[in-house]
ZAVO-382319 format. One record per residue (C-alpha): residue number from 1; x, y, z. Coordinates in pm, whole numbers. Example, Ala and Ser with C-alpha at 12.3 -4.5 7.8 and 13.67 -1.06 7.14 Angstrom:
REM residues 2
  resi       X       Y       Z
     1    1230    -450     780
     2    1367    -106     714
END
This chain:
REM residues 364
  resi       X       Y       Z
     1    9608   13505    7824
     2    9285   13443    8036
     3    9259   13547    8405
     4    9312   13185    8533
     5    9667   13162    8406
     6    9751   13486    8550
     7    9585   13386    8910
     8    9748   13048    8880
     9   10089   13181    8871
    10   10001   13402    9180
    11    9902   13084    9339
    12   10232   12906    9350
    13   10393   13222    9502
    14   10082   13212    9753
    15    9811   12922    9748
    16    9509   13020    9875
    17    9506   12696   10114
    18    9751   12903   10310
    19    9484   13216   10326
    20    9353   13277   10711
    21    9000   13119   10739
    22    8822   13450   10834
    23    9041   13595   10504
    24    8852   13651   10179
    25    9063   13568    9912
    26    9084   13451    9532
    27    8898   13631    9240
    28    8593   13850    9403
    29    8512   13991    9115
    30    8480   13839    8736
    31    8552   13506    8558
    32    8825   13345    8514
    33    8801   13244    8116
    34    8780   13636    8037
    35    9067   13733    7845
    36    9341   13989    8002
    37    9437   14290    7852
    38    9641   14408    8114
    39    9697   14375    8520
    40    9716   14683    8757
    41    9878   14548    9090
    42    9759   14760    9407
    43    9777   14742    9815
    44    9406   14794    9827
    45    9150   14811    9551
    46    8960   15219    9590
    47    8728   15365    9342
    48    9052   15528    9203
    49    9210   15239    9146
    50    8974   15113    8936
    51    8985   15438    8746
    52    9344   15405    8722
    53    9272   15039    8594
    54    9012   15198    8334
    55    9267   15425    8210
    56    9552   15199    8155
    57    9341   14939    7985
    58    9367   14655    8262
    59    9094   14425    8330
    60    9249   14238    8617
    61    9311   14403    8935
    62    9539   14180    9143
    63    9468   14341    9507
    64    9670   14270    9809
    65    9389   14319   10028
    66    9031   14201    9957
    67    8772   14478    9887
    68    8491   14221   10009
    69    8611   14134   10339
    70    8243   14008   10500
    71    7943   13950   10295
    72    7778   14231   10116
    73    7385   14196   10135
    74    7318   14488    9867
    75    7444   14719    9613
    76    7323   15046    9603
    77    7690   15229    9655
    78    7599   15381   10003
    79    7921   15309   10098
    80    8309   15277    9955
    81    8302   14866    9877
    82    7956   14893    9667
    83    8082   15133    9445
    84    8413   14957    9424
    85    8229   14669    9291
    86    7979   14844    9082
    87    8199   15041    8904
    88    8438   14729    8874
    89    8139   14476    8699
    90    8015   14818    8503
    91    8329   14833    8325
    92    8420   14432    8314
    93    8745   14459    8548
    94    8785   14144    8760
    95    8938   14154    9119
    96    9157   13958    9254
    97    9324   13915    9615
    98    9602   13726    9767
    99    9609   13882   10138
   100    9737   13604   10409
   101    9813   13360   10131
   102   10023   13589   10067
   103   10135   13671   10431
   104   10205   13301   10512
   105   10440   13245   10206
   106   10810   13214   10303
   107   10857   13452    9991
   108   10593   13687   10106
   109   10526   13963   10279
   110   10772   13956   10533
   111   11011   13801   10339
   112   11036   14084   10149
   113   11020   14348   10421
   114   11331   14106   10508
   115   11450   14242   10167
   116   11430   14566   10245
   117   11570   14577   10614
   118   11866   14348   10427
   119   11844   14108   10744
   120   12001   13773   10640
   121   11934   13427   10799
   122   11550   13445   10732
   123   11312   13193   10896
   124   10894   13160   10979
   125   10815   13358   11291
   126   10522   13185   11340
   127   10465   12848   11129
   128   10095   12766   11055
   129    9956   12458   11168
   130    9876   12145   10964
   131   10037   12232   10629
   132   10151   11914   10607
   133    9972   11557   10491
   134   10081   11246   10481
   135    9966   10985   10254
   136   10019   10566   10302
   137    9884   10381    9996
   138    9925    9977    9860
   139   10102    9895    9547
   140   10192    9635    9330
   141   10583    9610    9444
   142   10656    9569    9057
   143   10480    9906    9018
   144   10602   10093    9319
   145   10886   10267    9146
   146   10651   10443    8911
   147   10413   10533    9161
   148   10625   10662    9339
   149   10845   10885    9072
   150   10474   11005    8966
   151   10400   11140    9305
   152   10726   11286    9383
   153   10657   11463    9013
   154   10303   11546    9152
   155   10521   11726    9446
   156   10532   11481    9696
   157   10789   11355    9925
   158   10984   11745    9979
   159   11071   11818   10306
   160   11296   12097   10377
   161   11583   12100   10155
   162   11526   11739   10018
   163   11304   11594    9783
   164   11235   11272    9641
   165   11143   11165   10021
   166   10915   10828   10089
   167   10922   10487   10348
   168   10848   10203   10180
   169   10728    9886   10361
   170   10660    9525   10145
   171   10429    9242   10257
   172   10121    9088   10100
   173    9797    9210   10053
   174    9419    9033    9978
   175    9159    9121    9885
   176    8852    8931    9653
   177    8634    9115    9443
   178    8257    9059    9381
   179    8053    8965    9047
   180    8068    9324    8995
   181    8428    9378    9009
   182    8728    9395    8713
   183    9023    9309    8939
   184    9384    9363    8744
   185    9495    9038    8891
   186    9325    8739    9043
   187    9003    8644    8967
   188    8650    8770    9097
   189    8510    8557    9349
   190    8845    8412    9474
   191    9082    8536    9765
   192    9398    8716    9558
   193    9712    8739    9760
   194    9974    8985    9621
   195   10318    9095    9702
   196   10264    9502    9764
   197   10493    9767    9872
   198   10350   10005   10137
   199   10464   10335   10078
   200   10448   10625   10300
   201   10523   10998   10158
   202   10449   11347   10337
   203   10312   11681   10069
   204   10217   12013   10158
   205    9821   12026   10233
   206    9739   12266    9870
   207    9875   11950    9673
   208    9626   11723    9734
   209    9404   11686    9480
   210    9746   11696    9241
   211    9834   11404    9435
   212    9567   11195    9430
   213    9514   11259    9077
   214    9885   11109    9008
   215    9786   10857    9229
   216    9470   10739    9098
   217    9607   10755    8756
   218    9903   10540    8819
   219    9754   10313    8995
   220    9668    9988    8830
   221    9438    9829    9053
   222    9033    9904    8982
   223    8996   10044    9380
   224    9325   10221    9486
   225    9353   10189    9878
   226    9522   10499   10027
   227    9510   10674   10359
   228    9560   11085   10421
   229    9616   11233   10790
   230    9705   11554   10884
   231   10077   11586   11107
   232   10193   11808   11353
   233   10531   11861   11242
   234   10613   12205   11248
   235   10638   12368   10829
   236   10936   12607   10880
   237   10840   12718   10541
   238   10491   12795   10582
   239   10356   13078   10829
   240   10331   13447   10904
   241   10629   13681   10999
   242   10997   13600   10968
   243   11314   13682   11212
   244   11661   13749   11063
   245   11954   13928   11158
   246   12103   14258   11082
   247   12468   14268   10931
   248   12580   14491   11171
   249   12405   14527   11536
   250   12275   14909   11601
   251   12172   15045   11942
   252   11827   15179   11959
   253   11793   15486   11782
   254   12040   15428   11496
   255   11847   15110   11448
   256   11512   15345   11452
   257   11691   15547   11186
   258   11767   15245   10966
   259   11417   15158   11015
   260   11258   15472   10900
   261   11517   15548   10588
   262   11430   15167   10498
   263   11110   15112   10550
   264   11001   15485   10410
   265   10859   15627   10737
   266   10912   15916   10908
   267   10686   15818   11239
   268   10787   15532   11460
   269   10561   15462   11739
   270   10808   15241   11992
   271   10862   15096   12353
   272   11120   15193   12578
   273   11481   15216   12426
   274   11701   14900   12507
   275   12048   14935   12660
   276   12196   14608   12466
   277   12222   14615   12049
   278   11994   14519   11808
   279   12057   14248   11561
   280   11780   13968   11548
   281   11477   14096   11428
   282   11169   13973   11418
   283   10905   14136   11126
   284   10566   14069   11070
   285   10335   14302   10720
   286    9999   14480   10869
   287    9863   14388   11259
   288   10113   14201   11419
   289   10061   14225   11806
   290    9951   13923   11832
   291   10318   13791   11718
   292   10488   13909   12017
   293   10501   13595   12206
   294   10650   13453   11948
   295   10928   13707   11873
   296   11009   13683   12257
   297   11043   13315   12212
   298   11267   13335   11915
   299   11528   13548   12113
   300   11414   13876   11863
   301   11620   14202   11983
   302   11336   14403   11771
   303   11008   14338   11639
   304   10852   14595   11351
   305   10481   14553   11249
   306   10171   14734   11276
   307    9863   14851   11521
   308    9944   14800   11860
   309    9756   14924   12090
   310    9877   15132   12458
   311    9843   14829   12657
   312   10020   14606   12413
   313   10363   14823   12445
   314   10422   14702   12797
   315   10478   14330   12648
   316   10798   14421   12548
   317   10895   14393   12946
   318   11264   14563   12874
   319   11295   14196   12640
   320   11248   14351   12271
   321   11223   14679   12127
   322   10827   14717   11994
   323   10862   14919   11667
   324   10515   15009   11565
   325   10546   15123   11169
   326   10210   15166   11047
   327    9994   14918   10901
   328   10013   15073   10505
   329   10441   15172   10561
   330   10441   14759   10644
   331   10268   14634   10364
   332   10367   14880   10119
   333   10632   14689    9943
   334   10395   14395    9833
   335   10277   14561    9551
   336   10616   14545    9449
   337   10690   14190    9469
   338   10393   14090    9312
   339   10467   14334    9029
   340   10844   14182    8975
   341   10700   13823    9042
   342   10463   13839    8752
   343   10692   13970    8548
   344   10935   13706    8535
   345   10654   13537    8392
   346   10477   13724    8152
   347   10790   13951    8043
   348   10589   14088    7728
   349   10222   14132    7918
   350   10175   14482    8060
   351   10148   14425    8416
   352   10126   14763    8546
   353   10227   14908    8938
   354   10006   15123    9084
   355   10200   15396    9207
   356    9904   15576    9387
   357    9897   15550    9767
   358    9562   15455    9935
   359    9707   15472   10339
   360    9410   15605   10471
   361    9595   15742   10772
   362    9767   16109   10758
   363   10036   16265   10996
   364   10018   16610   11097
END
């Protein structure tokens, strides 16, 4: 088992192409043909983790948050991240971190603080823009069936709860090749007219490559023809946050209660109470202010994240109930989802939780 098929896995769950462009994210530390003798799963990656990592004979550390956030110009350990890495490449432990790939995966972060509020209904709170592609390419019409069966296996042509998805358009193509060409049919030198099928099929933006690989390799024509554009069509399953709905609707401080015995905190920083019920609620892992629009928008009753500051409380305008959780008490169930998603995998591997807490905030 080498660190690429473990990071692979982690990938489908959460592909980096998803990851925030000011995010740092993927393997920071190590190779990924190094052999894995066991995977310690963490919130953040400390110089105690990597003990703990030491200790329990894991050489992968698969990190929610990234250790190297901006870039490090030297290594001398005068600070927390240098001696995170030092210690990490002294003892060959490789670092790895899925952070807003992670957040904008409908079975993310928020999905499962969804899981642990029990809200039913789920949907994107905020859906990222251009995650999806569309691709129009020229085929023989006698070989557009298996073009198109190898894309759709490539992972093409799903939208939503339907798959197999395409427009298809015939008419005749030409084109004439030059001395240097080795044209399927026709002749070089002479004006070919062929019967083609246009087809036109959408993919999510971290398949490309996959697709024009099938592509190209199905293809039997020496130059394949193809065109890629980005759409604006909303992706309702890719983005950060989620809104659901509670079972049962609670007034304000029974739902602050349900919050704190769910979420495991006993400190709730929150705007003023509501006089209606609370049943849609909108939930975003780590600093989420910047979400509020949104969960105003979406009709949320409530909206729990993290790190809002005074100013930021008055938002709420009587509309929503701001429930300010902590950034760690957020997050803290990732850890566990990425623990139970590898293990469906690799059932007899020892992927290992770390059970040590690194908020570095205290309440007194």
């Amino acid at each position: 088992m080498k660190i690429k098929d473990i990071t692979s896995y982690i990938e489908k769950l959460a592909p980096l192409a998803y990851a925030e462009d000011f995010d740092n994210v993927g393997l920071l530390v190590g190779n990924y043909a190094t052999e894995v003798t066991g995977v310690l799963v963490t919130l953040d990656t400390l110089e105690e983790t990597v003990d703990q990592a030491i200790k329990e004979n894991c050489n992968l550390i698969v990190s929610f948050h990234p250790i190297v956030f901006a870039g490090l110009k030297k290594f001398n350990g005068s600070n927390y991240v240098e001696r995170v890495v030092m210690k990490a490449i002294k003892n060959d432990i490789a670092i790895y971190a899925t952070h807003t790939a992670l957040d904008n995966s409908f079975n993310g972060v928020s999905a499962k603080m969804c899981e642990v509020l029990h809200l039913k209904n789920k949907e994107v709170l905020i859906p990222q823009k251009g995650t999806i592609k569309k691709l129009i390419t020229f085929v023989p019409t006698d070989k557009a069936s298996k073009i198109r069966e190898a894309l759709y296996n490539a992972g093409a042509g799903s939208i939503g709860n339907y798959s197999n998805c395409s427009f298809n358009t015939e008419g005749i193509g030409t084109f004439k090749g030059n001395d240097d060409s080795n044209p399927v049919v026709g002749t070089k030198g002479v004006l070919q007219e062929e019967q083609e099928t246009q087809i036109g099929i959408t993919f999510s933006k971290h398949l490309e490559s996959e697709i024009l690989s099938a592509l190209i390799k199905t293809h039997p024509y020496e130059e394949v023809a193809y065109e890629i554009t980005t759409l604006e069509n909303v992706n309702q399953h890719i983005g950060i946050g989620m809104i659901g709905e509670l079972e049962t609707p609670l007034n304000t401080f029974d739902f602050l209660s349900y919050v704190k015995l769910n979420m495991n905190t006993e400190c709730i920083r929150h705007s003023k109470p509501l006089q209606k019920n609370i049943q849609k609620v909108a939930v975003l892992g780590g600093s989420g202010s910047f979400g509020i629009n949104a969960a105003i928008a979406k009709g949320a009753d409530a909206y729990i994240t993290a790190d809002f500051k005074y100013h930021e409380f008055y938002k709420a305008e009587g509309k929503l109930l701001i429930t300010d959780i902590g950034h760690y008490e957020s997050e803290q169930f990732t850890k566990n989802l990425l623990v139970d998603y590898l293990k469906e995998k690799f059932r007899n591997f020892a992927i290992i939780l770390s059970n040590k807490s690194t908020n570095p905030i205290y309440y007194s």
